[in-house]
GUMITOR-8840 format. One line per 5 residues: their letters; for each residue x, y, z of N, C-alpha, C, O, CB. Coordinates in steps of 0.05 Angstrom, whole numbers, always signed. Last residue first. Glycine has a CB too. Example, Ala and Ser with C-alpha at 12.3 -4.5 7.8 and 13.67 -1.06 7.14 Angstrom:
BEGIN
sa) +257:-45:+142:+273:-21:+143:+258:+1:+157:+268:+23:+161:+282:-12:+114  +264:-114:+156:+246:-90:+156:+264:-66:+156:+285:-66:+169:+226:-89:+181
END
This chain:
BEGIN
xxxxx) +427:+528:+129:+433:+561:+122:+468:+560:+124:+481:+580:+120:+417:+588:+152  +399:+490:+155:+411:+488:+123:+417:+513:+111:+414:+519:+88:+389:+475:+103  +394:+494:+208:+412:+477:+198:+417:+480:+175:+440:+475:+169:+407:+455:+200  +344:+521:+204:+366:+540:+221:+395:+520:+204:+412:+531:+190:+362:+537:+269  +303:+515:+144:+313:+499:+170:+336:+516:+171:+347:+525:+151:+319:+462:+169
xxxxx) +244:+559:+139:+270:+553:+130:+288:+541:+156:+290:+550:+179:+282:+580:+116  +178:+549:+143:+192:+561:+152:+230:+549:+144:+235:+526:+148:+179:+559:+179  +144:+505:+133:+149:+524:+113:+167:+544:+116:+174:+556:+96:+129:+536:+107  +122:+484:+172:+143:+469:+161:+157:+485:+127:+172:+477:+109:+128:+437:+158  +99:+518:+206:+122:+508:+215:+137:+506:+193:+157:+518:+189:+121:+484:+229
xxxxx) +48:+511:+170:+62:+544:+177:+91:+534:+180:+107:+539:+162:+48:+563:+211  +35:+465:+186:+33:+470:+159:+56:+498:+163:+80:+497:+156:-3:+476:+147  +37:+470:+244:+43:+449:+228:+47:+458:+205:+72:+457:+201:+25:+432:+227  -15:+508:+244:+5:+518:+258:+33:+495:+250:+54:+508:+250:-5:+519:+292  -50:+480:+221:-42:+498:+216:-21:+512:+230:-13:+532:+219:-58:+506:+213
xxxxx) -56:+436:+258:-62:+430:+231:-47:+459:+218:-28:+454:+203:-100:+425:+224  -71:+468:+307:-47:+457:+314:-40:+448:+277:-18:+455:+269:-51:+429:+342  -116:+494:+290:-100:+516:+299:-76:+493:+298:-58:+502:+283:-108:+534:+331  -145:+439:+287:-146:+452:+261:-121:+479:+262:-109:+486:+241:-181:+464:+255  -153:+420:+338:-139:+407:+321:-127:+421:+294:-106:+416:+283:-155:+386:+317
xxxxx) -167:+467:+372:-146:+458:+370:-137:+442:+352:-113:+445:+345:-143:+451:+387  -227:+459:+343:-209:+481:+341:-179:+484:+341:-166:+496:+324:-215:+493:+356  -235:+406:+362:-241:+410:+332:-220:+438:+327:-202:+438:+311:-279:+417:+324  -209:+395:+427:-223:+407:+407:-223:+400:+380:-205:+383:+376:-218:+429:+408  -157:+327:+440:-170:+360:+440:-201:+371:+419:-211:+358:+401:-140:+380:+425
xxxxx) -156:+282:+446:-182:+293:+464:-176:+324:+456:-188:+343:+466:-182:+284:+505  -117:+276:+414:-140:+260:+398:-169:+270:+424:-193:+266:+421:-129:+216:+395  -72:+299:+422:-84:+315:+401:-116:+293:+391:-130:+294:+371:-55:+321:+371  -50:+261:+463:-56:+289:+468:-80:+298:+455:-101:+304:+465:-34:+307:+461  -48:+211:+434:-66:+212:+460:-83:+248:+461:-106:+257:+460:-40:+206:+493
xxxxx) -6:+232:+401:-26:+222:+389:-52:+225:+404:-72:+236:+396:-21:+196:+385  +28:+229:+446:+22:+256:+425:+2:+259:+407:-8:+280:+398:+43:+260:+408  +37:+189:+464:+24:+207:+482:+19:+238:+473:+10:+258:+484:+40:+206:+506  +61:+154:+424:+28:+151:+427:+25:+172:+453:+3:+169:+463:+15:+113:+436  +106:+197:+376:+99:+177:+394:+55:+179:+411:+36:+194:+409:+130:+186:+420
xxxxx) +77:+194:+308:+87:+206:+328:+81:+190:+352:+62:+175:+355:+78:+233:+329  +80:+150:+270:+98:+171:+265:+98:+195:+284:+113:+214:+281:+91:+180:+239  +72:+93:+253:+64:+105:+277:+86:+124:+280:+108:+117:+290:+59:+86:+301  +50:+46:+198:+67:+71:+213:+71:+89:+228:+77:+109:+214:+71:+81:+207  +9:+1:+209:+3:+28:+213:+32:+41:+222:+38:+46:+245:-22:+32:+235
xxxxx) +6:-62:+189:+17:-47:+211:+14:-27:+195:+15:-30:+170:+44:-53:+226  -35:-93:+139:-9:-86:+144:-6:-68:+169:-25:-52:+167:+1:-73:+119  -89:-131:+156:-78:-109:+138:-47:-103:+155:-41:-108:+179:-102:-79:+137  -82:-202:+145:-81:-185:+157:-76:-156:+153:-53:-153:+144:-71:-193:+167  -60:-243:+105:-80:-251:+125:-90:-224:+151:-103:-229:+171:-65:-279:+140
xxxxx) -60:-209:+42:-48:-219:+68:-75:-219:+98:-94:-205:+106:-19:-194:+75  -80:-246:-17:-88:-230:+7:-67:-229:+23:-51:-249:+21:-112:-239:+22  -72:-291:-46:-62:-265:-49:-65:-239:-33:-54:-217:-37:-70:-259:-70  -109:-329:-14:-71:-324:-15:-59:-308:-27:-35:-307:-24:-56:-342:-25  -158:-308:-39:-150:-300:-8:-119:-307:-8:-104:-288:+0:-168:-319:+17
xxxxx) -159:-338:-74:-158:-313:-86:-143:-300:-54:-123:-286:-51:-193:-300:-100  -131:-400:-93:-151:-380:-80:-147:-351:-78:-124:-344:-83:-155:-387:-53  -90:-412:-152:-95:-406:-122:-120:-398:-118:-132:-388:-137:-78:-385:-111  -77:-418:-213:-96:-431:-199:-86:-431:-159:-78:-450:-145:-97:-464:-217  -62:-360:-235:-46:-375:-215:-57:-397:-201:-49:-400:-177:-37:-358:-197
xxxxx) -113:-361:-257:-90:-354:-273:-66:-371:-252:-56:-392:-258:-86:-316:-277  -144:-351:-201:-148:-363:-228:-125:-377:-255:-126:-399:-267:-161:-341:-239  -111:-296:-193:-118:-322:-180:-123:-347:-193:-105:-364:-194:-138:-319:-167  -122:-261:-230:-103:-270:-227:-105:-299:-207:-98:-321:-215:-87:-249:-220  -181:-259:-224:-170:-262:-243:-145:-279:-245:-143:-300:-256:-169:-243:-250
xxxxx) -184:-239:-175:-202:-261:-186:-188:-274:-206:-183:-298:-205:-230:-252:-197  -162:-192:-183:-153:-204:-156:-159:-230:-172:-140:-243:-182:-171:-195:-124  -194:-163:-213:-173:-169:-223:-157:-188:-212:-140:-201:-225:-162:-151:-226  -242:-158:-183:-243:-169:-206:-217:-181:-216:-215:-203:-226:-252:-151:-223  -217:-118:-139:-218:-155:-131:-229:-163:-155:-226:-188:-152:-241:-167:-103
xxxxx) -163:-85:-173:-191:-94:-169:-192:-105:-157:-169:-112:-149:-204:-103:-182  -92:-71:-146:-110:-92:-163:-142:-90:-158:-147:-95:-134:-101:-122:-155  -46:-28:-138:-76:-38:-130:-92:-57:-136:-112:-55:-122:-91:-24:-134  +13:-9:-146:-13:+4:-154:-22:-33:-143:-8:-54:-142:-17:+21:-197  +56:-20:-133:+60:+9:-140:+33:+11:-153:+28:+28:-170:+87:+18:-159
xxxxx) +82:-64:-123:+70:-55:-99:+66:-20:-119:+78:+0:-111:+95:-61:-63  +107:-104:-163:+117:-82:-132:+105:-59:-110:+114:-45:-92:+135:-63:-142  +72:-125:-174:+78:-144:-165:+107:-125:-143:+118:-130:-121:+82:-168:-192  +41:-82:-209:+38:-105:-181:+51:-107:-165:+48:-95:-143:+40:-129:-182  +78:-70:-245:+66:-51:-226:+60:-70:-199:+71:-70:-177:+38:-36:-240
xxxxx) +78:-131:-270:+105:-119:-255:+97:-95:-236:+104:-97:-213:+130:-106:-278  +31:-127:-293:+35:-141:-276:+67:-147:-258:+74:-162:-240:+24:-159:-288  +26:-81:-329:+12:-85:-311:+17:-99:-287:+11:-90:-264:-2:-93:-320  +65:-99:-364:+81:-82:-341:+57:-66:-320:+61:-49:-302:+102:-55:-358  +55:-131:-386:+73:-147:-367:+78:-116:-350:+92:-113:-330:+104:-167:-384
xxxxx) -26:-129:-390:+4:-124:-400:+24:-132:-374:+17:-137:-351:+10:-88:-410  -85:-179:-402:-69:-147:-398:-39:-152:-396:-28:-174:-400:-78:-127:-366  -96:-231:-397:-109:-211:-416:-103:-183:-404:-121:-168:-399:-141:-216:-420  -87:-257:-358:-105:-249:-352:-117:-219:-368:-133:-201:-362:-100:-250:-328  -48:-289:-394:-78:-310:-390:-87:-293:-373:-104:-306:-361:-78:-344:-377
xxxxx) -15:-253:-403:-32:-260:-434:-49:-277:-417:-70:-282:-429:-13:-278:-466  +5:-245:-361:-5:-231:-361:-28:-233:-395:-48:-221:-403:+15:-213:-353  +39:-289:-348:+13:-287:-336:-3:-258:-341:-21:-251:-326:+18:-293:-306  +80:-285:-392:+57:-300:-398:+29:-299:-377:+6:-304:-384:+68:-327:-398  +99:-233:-371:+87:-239:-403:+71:-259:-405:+49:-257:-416:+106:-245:-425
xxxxx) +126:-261:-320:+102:-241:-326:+84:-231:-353:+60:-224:-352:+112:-220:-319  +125:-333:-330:+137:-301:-335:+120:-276:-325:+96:-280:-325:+141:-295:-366  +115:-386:-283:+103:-367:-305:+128:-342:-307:+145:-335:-290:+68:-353:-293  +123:-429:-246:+139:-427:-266:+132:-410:-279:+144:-413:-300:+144:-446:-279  +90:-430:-198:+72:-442:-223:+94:-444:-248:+88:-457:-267:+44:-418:-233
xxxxx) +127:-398:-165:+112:-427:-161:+100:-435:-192:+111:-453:-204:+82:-425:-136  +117:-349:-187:+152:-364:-197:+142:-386:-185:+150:-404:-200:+188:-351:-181  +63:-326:-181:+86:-336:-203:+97:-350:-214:+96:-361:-236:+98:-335:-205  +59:-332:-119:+64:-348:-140:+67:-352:-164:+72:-375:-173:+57:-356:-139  +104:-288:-119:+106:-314:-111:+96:-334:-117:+108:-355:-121:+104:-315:-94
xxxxx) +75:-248:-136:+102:-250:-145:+109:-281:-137:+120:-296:-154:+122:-226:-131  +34:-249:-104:+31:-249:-129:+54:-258:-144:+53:-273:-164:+24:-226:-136  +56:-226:-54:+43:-249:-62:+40:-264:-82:+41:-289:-81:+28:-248:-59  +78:-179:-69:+87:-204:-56:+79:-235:-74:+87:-251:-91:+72:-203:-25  +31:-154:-82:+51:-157:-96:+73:-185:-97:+79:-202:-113:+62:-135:-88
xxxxx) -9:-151:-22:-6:-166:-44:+10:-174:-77:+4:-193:-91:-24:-162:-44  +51:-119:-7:+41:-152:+6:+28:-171:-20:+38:-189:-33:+10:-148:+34  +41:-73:-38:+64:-86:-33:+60:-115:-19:+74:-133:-28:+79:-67:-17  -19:-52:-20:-7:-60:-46:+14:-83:-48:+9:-105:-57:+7:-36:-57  -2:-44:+36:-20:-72:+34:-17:-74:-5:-13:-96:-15:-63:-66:+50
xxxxx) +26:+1:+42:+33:-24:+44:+15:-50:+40:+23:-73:+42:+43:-24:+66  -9:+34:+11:+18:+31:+1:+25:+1:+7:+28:-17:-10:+39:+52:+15  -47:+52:+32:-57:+25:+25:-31:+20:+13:-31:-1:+2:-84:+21:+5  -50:+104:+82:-44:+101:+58:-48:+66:+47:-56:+55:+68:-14:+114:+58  -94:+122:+129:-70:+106:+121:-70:+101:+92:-91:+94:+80:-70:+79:+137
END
């Protein structure tokens, strides 16, 4: 799973309190000593924070560091239904890698629709 969405939460978060404390991003970003467009990346979710940095901002936002957390990792995009999932999760190593490739092959193939 990608950490896309748990970026974006703690973004959230971040963003929130913020605008609780009344701060800019220029300014919370001069009391954790880096840039506003460090902390705009954030605060949309388009990159990651350390837990050094986590610390930091916290601090900065006098919060606990865990309320920038979400109390939970984010739901798992579930992109094929679960009896397909089921299927391909007792098959072989072989099957998985023939079906991995056979996938790859597929999708290289030109769509009938866009001709």
């Amino acid at each position: 799973m990608q950490d896309v969405e748990l970026y974006i939460e703690i973004g959230k978060n971040v963003r929130r309190r913020r605008k609780e404390q009344i701060l800019t991003q220029e300014a919370l970003a001069e009391s954790v000593e880096s840039s506003s467009q460090y902390i705009s990346r954030i605060e949309r979710g388009q990159v990651g924070p350390s837990l050094e940095f986590l610390y930091k901002l916290a601090t900065a936002l006098d919060c606990p560091v865990y309320s920038l957390i979400p109390a939970s990792y984010p739901a798992k995009t579930q992109y094929f239904p679960a009896e397909v999932t089921y299927r391909i999760s007792s098959c072989s190593e072989w099957k998985k890698q023939f079906l991995t490739d056979y996938i790859s092959w597929f999708l290289q193939q030109p769509d009938p629709s866009e001709k």
